[in-house]
N, C-alpha and C positions, 0 to 999 in steps of 0.2 A: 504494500500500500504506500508507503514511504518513498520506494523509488518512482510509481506512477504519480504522487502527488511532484516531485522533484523533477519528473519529467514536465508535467503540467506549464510549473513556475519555469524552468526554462525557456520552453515553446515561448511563452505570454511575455518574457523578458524579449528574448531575441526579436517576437514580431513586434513588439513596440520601440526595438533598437531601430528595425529595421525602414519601419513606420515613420521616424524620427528625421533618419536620412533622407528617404522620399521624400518629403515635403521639403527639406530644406534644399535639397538639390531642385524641385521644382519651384521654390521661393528664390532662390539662385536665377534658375532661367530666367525667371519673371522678371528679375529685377536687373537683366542684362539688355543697355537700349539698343532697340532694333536698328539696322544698320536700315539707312532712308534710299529705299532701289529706285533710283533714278530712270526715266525711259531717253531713251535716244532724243523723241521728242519735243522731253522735258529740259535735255540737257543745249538743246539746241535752241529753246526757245530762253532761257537762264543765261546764254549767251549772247541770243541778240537783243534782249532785254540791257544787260551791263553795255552793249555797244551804244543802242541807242541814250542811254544816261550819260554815259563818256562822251558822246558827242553835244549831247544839250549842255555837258557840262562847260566844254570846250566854247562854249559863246559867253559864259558869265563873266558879265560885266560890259557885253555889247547893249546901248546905248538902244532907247524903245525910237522908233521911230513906226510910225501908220500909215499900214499898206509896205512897209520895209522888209527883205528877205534877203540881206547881209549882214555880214560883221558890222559896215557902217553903222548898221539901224534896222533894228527887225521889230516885229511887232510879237504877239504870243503865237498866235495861228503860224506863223512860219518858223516860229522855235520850234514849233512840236513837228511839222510839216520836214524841217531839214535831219532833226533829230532820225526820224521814223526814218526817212530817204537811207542814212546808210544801212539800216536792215534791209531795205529792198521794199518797203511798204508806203506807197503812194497814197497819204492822205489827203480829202478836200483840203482845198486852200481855206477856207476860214473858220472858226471856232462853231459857230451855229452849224455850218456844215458839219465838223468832225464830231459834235454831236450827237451824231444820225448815223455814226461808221462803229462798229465793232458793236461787243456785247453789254449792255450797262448791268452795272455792277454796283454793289452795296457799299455805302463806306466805311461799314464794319467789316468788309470784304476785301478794302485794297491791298492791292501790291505793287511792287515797282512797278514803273514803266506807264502802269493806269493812268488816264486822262480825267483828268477834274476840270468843270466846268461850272462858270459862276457867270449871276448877273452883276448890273450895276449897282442894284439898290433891292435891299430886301422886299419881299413879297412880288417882284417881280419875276418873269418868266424866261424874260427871251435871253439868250444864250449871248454875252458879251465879254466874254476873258477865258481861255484854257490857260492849264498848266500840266505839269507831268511827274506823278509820284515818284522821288529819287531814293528816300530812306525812309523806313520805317521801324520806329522802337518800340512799339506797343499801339495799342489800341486809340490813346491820347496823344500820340505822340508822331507824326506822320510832316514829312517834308516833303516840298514839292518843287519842280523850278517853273520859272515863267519869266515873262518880258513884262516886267512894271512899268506905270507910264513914267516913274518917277528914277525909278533906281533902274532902270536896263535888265536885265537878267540877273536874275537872284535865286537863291534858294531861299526857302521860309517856309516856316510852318505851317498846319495845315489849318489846326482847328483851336485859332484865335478867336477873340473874338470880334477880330475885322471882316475875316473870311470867312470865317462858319457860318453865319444868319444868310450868308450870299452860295452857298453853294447849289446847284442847279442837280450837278447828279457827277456820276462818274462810269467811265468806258472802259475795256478792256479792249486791245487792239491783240495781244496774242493769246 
């Protein structure tokens, strides 16, 4: 009886040794971060995403001029029109047009590259300024560049509040 009870307690030790490690080897997996599998597509689009930002970045401090599509003097709509160009993506020439191109998007949603669009004056509609999300560090926290009438091309925040009450919507072009 003695050694069956002793076989017993050992069975019920070893499977709860055993029990022990299982879990913690599967607490182990759990807790090892999944490496993030990129697609071909994904990786291609991540790329001309950083070109077109490099290139919008490449004008800051060019001087706003209206109706302007140079270094001289460019306006917003051909900031974002020369930016997209080195990707290979032909947007309308003005902001109420680029509006109306790609897929719109939340702005708990953006990402680089995304196109934000505002009016002149809150509670109005029509489409009067793009810009183009450069960085983003959280939820509150979102830069953009654009051709100011004031400053030429800047990067600036997103959700002041000069700019928040005027935002109109935002696009996704890739």
């Amino acid at each position: 009886m003695k050694k069956i009870l002793l076989f017993l307690v050992l069975v019920t030790l070893l499977s709860c040794k055993n029990g022990q490690k299982s879990s913690v080897a599967k607490r182990d997996r759990k807790e090892k971060p999944k490496k993030e599998k990129v697609t071909a597509v994904e990786s291609s689009i991540r790329k001309k995403t950083e070109l077109v930002i490099k290139t919008a970045r490449s004008y800051t401090g060019t001087p706003y001029k209206y109706g302007g599509t140079s270094r001289a003097g460019m306006d917003c709509s051909a900031l974002t029109c020369a930016s997209y160009k080195a990707a290979e993506i032909q947007l309308p020439r003005t902001a109420n047009e680029q509006g109306n191109f790609g897929k719109t998007v939340s702005l708990n949603d953006l990402q680089k590259g995304d196109l934000v669009f505002f009016t002149d004056k809150k509670g109005h509609k029509k489409i009067t300024h793009v810009g183009m999300v450069t960085e983003i560090k959280g939820t509150d926290s979102v830069k953009f560049i654009h051709a100011s009438t004031k400053m030429g091309v800047v990067e600036t925040e997103l959700f002041t509040d000069y700019y928040k009450p005027i935002i109109i919507k935002a696009v996704r072009i890739f």
